[in-house]
C-alpha positions in Angstrom: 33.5 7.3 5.1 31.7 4.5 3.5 28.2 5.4 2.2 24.9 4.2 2.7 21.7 4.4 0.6 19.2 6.5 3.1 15.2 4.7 3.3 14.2 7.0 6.7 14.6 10.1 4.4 11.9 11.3 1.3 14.9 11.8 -1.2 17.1 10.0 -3.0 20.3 11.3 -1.6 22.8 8.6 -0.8 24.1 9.6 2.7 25.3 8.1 6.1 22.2 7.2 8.2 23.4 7.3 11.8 20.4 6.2 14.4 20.2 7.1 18.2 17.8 4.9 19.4 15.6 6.1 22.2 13.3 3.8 24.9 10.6 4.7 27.6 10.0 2.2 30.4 6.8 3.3 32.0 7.4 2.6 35.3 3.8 3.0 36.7 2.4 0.5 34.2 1.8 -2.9 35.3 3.8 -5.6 33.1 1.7 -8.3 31.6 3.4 -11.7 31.0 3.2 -11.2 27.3 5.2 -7.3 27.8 8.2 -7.6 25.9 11.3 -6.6 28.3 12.5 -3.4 27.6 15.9 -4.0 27.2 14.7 -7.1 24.4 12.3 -4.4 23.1 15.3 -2.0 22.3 17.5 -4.7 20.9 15.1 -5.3 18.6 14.4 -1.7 17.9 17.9 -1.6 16.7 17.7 -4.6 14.6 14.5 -2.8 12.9 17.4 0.1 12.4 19.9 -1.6 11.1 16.9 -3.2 8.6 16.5 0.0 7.5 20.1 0.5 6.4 21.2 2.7 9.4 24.1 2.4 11.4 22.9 2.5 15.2 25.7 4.2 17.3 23.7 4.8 20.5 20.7 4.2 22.5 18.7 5.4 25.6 16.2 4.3 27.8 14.3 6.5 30.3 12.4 5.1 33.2 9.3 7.7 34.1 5.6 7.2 35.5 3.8 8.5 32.4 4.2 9.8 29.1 4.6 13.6 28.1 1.8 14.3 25.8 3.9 17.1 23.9 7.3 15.9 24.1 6.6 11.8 24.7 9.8 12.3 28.0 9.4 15.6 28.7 11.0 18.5 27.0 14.2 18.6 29.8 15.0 15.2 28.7 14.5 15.4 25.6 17.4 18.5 25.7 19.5 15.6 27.1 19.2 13.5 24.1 20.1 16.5 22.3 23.3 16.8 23.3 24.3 13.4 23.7 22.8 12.5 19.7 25.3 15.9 19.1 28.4 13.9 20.9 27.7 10.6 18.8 27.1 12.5 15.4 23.7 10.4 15.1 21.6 12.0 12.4 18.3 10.5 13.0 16.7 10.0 16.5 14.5 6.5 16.5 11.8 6.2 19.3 10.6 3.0 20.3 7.2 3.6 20.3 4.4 5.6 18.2 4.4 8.9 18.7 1.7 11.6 18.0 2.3 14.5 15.0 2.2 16.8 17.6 5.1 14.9 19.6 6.9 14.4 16.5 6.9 18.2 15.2 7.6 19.5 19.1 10.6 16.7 19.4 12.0 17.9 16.3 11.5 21.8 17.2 13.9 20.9 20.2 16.6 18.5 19.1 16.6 19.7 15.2 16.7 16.4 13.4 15.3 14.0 11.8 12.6 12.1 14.4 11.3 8.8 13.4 9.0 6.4 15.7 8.9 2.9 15.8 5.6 2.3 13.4 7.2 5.0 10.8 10.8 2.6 10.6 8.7 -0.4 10.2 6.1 1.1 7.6 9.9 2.0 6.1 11.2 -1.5 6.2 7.7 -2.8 4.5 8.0 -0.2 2.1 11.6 -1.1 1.1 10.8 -4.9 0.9 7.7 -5.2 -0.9 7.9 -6.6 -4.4 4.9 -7.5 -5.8 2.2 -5.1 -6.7 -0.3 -5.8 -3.8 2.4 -5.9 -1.1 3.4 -2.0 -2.3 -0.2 -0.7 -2.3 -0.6 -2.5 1.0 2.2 -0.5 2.2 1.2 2.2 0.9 -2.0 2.1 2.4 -0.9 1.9 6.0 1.9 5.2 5.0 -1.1 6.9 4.3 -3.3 6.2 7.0 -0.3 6.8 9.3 0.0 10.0 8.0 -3.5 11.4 7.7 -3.8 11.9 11.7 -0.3 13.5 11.7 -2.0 16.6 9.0 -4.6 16.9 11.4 -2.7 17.5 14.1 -0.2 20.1 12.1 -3.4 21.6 11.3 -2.9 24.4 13.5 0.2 25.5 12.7 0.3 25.6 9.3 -2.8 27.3 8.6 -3.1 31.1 8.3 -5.8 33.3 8.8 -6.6 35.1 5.6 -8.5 38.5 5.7 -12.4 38.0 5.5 -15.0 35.7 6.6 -14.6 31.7 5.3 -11.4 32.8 3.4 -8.3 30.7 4.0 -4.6 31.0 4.2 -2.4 29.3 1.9 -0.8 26.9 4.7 -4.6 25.2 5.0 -5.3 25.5 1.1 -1.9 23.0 1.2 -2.9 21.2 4.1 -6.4 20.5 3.1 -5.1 19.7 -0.7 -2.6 17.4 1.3 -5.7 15.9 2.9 -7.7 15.0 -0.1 -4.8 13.6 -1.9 -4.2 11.0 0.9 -7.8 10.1 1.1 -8.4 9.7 -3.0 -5.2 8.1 -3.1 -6.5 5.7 -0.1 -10.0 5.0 -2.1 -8.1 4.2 -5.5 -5.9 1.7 -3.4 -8.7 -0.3 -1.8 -10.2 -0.1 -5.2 -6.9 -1.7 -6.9 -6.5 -4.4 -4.1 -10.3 -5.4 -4.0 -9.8 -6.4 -7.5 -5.9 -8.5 -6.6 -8.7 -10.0 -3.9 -11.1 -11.1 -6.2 -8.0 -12.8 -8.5 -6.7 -14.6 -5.1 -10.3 -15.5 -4.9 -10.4 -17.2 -8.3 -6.9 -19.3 -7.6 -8.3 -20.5 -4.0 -11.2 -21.7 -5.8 -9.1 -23.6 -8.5 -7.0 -24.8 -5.7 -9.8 -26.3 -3.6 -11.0 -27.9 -6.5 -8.1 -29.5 -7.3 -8.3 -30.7 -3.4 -4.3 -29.8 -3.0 -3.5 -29.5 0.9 -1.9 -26.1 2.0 0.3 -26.0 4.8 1.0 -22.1 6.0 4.3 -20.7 7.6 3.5 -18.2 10.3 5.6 -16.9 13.1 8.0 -13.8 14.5 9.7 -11.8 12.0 13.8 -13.8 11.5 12.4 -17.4 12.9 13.4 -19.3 9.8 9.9 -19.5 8.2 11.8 -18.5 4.6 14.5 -21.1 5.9 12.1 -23.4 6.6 10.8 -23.1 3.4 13.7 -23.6 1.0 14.1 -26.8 2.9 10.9 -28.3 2.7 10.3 -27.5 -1.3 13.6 -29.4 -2.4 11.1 -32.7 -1.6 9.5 -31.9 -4.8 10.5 -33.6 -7.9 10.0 -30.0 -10.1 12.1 -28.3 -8.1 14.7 -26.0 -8.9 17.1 -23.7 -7.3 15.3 -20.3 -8.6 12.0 -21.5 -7.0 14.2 -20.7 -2.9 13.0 -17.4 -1.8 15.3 -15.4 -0.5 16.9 -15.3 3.3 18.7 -13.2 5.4 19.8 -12.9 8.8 17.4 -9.8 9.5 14.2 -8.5 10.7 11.7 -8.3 7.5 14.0 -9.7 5.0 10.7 -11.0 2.6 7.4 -9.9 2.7 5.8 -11.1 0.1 3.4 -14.2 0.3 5.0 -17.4 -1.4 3.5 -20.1 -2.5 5.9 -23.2 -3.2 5.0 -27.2 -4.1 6.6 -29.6 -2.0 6.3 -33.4 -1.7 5.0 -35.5 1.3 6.7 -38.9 2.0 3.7 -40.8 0.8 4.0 -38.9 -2.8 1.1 -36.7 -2.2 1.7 -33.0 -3.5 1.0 -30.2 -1.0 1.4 -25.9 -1.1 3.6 -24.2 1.1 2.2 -21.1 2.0 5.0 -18.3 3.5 3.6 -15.4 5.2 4.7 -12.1 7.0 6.8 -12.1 9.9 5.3 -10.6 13.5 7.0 -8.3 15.4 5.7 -6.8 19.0 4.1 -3.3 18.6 3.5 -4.3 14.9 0.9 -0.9 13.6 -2.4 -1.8 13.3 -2.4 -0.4 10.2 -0.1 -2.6 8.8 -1.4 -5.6 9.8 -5.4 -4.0 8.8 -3.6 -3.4 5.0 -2.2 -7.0 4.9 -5.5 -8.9 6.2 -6.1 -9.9 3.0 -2.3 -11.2 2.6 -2.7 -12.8 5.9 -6.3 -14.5 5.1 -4.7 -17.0 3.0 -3.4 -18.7 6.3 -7.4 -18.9 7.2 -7.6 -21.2 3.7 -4.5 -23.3 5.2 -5.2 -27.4 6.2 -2.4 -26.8 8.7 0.2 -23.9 10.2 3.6 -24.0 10.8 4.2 -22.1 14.3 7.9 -21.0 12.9 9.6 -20.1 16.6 13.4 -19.1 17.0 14.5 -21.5 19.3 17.4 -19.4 20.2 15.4 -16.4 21.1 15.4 -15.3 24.9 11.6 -13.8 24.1 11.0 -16.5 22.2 7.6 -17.0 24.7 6.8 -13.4 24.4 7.2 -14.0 20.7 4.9 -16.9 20.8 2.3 -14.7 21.6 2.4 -12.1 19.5 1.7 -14.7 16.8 -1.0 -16.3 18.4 -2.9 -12.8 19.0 -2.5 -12.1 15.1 -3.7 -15.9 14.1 -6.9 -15.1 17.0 -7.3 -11.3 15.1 -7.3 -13.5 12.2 -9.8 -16.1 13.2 -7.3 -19.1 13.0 -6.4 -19.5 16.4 -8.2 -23.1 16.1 -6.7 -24.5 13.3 -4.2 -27.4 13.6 -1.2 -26.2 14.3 2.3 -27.6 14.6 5.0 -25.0 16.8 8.3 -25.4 14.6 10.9 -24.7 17.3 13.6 -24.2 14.6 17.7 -23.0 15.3 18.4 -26.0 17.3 21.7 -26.3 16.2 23.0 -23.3 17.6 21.5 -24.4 21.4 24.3 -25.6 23.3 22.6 -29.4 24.4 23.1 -32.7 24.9 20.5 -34.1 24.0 17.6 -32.3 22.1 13.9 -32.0 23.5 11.8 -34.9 22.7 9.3 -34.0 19.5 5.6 -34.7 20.1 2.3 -34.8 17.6 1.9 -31.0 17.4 5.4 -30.2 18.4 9.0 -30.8 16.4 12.6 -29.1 17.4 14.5 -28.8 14.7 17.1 -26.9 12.2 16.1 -25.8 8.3 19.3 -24.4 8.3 21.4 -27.7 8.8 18.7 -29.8 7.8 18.4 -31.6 11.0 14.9 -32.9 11.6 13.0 -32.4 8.3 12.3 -36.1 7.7 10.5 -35.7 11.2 9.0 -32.6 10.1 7.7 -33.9 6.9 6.3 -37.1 8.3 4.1 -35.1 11.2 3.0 -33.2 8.3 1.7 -35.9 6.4 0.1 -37.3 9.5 -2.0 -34.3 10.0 -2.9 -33.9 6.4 -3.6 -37.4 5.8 -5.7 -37.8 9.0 -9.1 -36.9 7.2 -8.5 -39.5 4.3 -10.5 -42.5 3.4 -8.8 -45.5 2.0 -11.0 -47.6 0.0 -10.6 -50.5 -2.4 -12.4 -49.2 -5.6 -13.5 -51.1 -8.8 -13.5 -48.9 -11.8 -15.1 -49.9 -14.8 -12.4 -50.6 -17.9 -15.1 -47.5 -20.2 -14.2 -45.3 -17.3 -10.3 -45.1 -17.9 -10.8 -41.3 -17.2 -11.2 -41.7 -13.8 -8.3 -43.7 -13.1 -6.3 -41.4 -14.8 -7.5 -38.6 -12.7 -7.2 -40.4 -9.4 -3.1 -41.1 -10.5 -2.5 -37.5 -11.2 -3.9 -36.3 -7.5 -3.5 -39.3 -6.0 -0.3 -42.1 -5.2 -2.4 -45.3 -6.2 -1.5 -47.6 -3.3 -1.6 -51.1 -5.3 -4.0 -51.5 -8.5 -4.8 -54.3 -11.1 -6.7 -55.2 -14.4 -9.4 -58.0 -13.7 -12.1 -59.5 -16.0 -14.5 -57.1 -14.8 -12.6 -53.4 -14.3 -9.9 -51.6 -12.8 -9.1 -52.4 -9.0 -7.4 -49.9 -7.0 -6.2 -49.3 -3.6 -6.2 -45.2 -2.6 -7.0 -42.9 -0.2 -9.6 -40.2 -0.6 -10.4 -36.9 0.4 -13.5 -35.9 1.6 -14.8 -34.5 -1.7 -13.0 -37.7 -3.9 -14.9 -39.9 -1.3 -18.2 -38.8 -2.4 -17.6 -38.8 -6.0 -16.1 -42.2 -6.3 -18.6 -43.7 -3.8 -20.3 -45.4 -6.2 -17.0 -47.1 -7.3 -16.2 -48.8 -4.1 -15.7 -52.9 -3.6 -17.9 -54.0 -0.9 -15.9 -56.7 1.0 
């Protein structure tokens, strides 16, 4: 039996993680158009498994009016999924949505193994991928405040009554120590990533001085954003194999925020900003702890809208990332939807692209000169061009305005420099002095 590094359990042991996956379809709830399909939302459920390292080898879905509040389907049911995780040998039962400590400890009490709800296996999955510094304590900010509710509610049953007024059992001394760790644990985190946020702070600054254009990647978790972005950097005359991030065919496979140089047609230098993936049902707390991750979209001149093409909730999917970007306060930034994976659509003829809207494929490269030039459309849509006369004494300038900008046509007459570029809104003002009246 081949074995399988375990991330759903607290140790270190190396065994066989073998997931039932488990679905509730309320049938007395009233769909709304942006409701992922329950079958699509289990699929995906076992894509998040199979991110996690586990080997899926079953699921159920279970139609009912209303949830159990102790046992999420009711404790005959969940006797039924007893049995049949027994017949399939599954190890771990994964639930498709979050489910209350209460829930969790009473489903375990029953069935005897391992439970493990939908926000839990993604907090996993976040907590596996992470690299950098920030991105673990984000991660492990949201594990904590997932957990601190979950104490609570095992309050009861772990606490003992001791003999005497205000005197306490051992189970509360643990739980209530158990408390105050998560909480000072919680504090020192915000602590540590208030002072990564005052750093990011400093290089925005630096970056807005140096007036470089940031384009950021959003979109659904496996669209192609990482893809996308491999592609997209290679325009850049500095660039180098080591500088691709790395890609996957999975849920989640990065995390971390990347920033990359790339190379408009025109010559003009630009940041590629790669975010987070979505996903529907994505924990509040996760996205709360990667706000600050997230922000650097709200500091972006334009958004990629990264959709997989190929996706049958691709619509759904659209959604879910336009709720984040309106959480986020972007909602109104210009925006081009990327509908990448082309290539694998069985067609003709492709859709015809538009200003805001391109169909393409990262992967086999078809499109990116298309790409590329909408991008440099939108970025260069709030540039001046201007004839300017630069005096010979202030060589400086010149020198500045080559490094940012590509110098259209220039020349050496008896009076100056004269040059042909277009300006930013900040360059405009500073060189106004400098331009030729016709």
């Amino acid at each position: 039996m081949s074995s399988k590094k375990t991330i759903l359990n607290d140790t270190n042991t190396n065994i066989e993680e073998k997931a039932l996956c488990v679905g509730l379809n309320l049938t007395s709830t009233i769909k709304k158009s942006s409701d992922i399909d329950i079958e699509d939302s289990m699929e995906e459920l076992k894509e998040l498994a199979k991110a996690a390292g586990a080997d899926v080898v079953g699921s159920i879905i279970q139609n009912k009016n209303n949830i159990d509040t102790a046992t999420y389907l009711g404790s005959g049911k969940i006797e039924e999924i007893k049995v049949y995780a027994d017949s399939l040998d599954a190890n771990i039962i994964i639930f498709n949505d979050e489910l209350s400590g209460a829930q969790l400890r009473n489903i375990e009490d029953i069935i005897g193994k391992k439970i493990v709800d939908r926000t839990m296996l993604i907090l996993d999955i976040f907590a596996q991928r992470a690299k950098s510094k920030e991105g673990k304590l984000q991660v492990e900010l949201a594990q904590l405040k997932y957990r601190l509710p979950r104490l609570y509610g095992m309050g009861e049953q772990m606490s003992r009554t001791g003999a005497g007024i205000g005197t306490r059992g051992p189970g509360e001394q643990k739980l209530e120590k158990d408390k105050r760790h998560i909480l000072n644990r919680a504090a020192n985190i915000r602590k540590e990533l208030r002072e990564i946020s005052k750093n990011r702070e400093v290089q925005r600054t630096q970056r807005s001085k140096n007036s470089v254009p940031i384009v950021a990647l959003v979109g659904y978790t496996n669209a192609g954003k990482s893809t996308l972005l491999n592609e997209l950097i290679q325009s850049h005359p500095d660039y180098e194999l080591e500088k691709n991030v790395f890609v996957k065919d999975m849920l989640f496979a990065t995390l971390d925020v990347t920033l990359r140089k790339a190379l408009l047609p025109n010559k003009r230098e630009f940041l590629l900003v790669d975010t987070v993936g979505f996903v529907s049902k994505l924990p509040h707390d996760l996205i709360d702890a990667f706000k600050s991750t997230l922000e650097e979209v709200k500091y972006a001149d334009l958004i990629l809208h990264v959709v997989d093409s190929t996706n049958s909730s691709s619509d759904i999917q659209q959604e879910t990332t336009l709720s984040v970007l309106k959480d986020l306060g972007v909602d109104e930034k210009d925006t081009i939807t990327v509908y990448n994976k082309i290539d694998k659509l069985d067609l003709d003829i492709y859709p015809k692209n538009q200003d805001d809207i391109i169909y393409m494929s990262a992967k086999k490269h078809i499109n990116t000169d298309k790409l590329m030039k909408l991008i440099e459309k939108n970025l260069c849509k709030n540039l001046y061009t201007v004839n300017l006369l630069l005096p010979f004494q202030r060589g400086d300038l010149f020198s500045k305005i080559k490094e940012k900008y590509v110098v259209d046509k220039y020349e050496y007459i008896e009076n100056g420099i004269e040059l042909v570029v277009s300006l930013d809104q900040v360059d405009y003002n500073l060189y106004r002095e400098f331009i030729k009246l016709q």
